[in-house]
Every structure is written in structure tokens, then in C-alpha cells.
Legacy VTK file of the C-alpha trace (Angstrom):
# vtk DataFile Version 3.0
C-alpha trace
ASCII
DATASET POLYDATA
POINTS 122 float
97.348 90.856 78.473
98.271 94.385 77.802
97.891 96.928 80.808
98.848 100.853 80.688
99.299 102.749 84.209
97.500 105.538 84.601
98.614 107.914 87.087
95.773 110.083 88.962
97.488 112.852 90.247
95.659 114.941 93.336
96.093 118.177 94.540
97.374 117.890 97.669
100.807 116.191 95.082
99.402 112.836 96.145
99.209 110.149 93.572
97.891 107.178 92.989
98.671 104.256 89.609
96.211 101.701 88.298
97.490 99.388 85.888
94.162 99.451 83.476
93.773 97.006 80.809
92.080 98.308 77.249
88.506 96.649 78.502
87.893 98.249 81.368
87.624 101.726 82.722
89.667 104.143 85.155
86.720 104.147 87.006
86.288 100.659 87.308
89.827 99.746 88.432
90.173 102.474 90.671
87.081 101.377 92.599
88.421 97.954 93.392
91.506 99.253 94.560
89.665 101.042 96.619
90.543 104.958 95.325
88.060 106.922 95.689
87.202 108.662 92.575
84.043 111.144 92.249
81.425 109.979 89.813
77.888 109.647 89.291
76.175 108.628 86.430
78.460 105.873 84.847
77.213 106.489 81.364
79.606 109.709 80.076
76.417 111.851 80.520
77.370 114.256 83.678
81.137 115.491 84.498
81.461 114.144 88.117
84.291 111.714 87.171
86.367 113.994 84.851
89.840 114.057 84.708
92.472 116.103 82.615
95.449 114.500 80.985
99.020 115.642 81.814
100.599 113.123 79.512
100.778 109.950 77.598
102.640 107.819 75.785
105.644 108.325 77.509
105.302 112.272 77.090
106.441 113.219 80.341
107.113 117.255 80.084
106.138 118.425 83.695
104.566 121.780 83.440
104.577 121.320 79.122
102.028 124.580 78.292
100.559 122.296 75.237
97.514 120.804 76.119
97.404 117.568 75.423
94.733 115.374 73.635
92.392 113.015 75.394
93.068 110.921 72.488
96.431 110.365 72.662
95.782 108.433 75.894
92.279 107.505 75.544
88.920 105.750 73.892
85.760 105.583 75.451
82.856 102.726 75.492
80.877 105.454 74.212
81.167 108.757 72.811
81.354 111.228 75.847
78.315 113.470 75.525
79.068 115.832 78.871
82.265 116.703 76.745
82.582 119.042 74.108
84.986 118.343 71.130
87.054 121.596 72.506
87.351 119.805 76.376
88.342 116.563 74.787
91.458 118.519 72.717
92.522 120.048 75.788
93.047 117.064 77.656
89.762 116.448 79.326
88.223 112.571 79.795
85.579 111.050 82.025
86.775 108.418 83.922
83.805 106.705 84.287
83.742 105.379 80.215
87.427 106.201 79.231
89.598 103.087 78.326
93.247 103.442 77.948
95.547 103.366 74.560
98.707 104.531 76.473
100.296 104.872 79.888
99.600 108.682 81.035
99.230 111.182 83.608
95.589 112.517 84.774
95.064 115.390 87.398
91.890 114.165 89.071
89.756 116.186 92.005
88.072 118.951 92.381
89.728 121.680 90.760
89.824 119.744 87.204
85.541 119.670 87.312
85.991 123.452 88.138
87.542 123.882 84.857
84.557 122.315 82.974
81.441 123.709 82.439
77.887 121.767 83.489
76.858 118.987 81.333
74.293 119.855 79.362
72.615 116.489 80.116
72.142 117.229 83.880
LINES 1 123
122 0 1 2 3 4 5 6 7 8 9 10 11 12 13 14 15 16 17 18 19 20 21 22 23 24 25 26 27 28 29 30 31 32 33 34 35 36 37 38 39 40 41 42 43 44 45 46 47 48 49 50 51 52 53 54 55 56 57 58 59 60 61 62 63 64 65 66 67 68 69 70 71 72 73 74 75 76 77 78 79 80 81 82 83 84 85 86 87 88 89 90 91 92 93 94 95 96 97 98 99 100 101 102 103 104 105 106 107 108 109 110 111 112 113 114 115 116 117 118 119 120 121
């Protein structure tokens, strides 16, 4: 079966891989490896789980200004509603319903869901 790793990167430099296979979540995976990833609702609907993409596919241009696309490196159970279109093309995903296409790079934490605004489901 196909697997991608996904990299959570934290900011304190720590990081952590999952290898994630296309039917399951970040979310998901990382709970039963026991990393402790914020989230709440589960359903895509508030943006307690978000991450932001660094890189996928093999892109691996450390400090690259180009955002990248949430796309490139993921697809989602459902569409994201907490997200706008504008988030999503500058990298940002929620964990909690995002399935992999691609092994990437996601900075996770606190400071990522500081660069969001509020849901506007919450």
C-alpha cells in the first residue's frame, strides 16, 4: 500500500514523520503514534488542527519565499470550510480531514493558527 511521510515541523526545530497512507488523515496517524496535535472539531469546520505546508513532492527549498499550495500535497474527506480558497493557495491545510497525495513538509503549532484568521463556523 502506498504511504507518503509527512513531516510536522515545530517551533522549538523539533520534528516529528508519520508515514500516512491516502485513506486516512494526519490527524488520525499522528494520534496513534501518540503526537500530540491540537484539534477540535474533526469535521474541517474550526482551525484548531491547521498546519502550513513547507513542501511536497520532493520540493525541498528550505526558506523558498513561494508559498506553496495545499494541493500539491493534499486532498481532504471534505471540502475544508474554516479555509478560505486564499489560505489553501498559501499552503494552509487542516489536519484533522487532509489526506496526503505526496510526501511534504508541514509547520504545525501555535504560531501557524496565529497566521489564520477565526473560522467563520465557530
Amino acid at each position: 500500500m502506498t504511504q507518503y511521510d509527512v513531516t510536522l515541523e515545530w517551533p522549538d526545530d523539533g520534528t516529528d514523520t508519520v508515514a500516512v497512507s491516502p485513506t486516512e488523515t494526519v490527524l488520525e496517524v499522528a494520534l496513534r503514534e501518540g503526537i500530540r496535535l491540537p484539534y477540535d472539531c474533526r469535521e474541517g469546520t474550526c482551525i484548531t488542527c491547521v498546519g502550513r505546508v513547507l513542501a511536497a513532492g520532493g520540493d525541498e527549498t528550505p526558506g523558498a519565499e513561494e508559498a506553496v499550495d495545499a494541493a500539491d500535497a493534499f486532498d481532504y474527506r471534505r471540502q475544508p470550510k474554516a479555509l478560505t480558497e486564499d489560505e489553501r493557495a498559501n499552503g494552509y491545510v487542516l489536519l484533522c480531514i487532509a489526506v496526503p497525495r505526496a510526501d511534504c513538509r508541514v509547520a504545525v503549532g501555535p504560531m501557524v493558527r496565529s497566521e489564520v484568521g477565526d473560522s467563520p463556523w465557530s
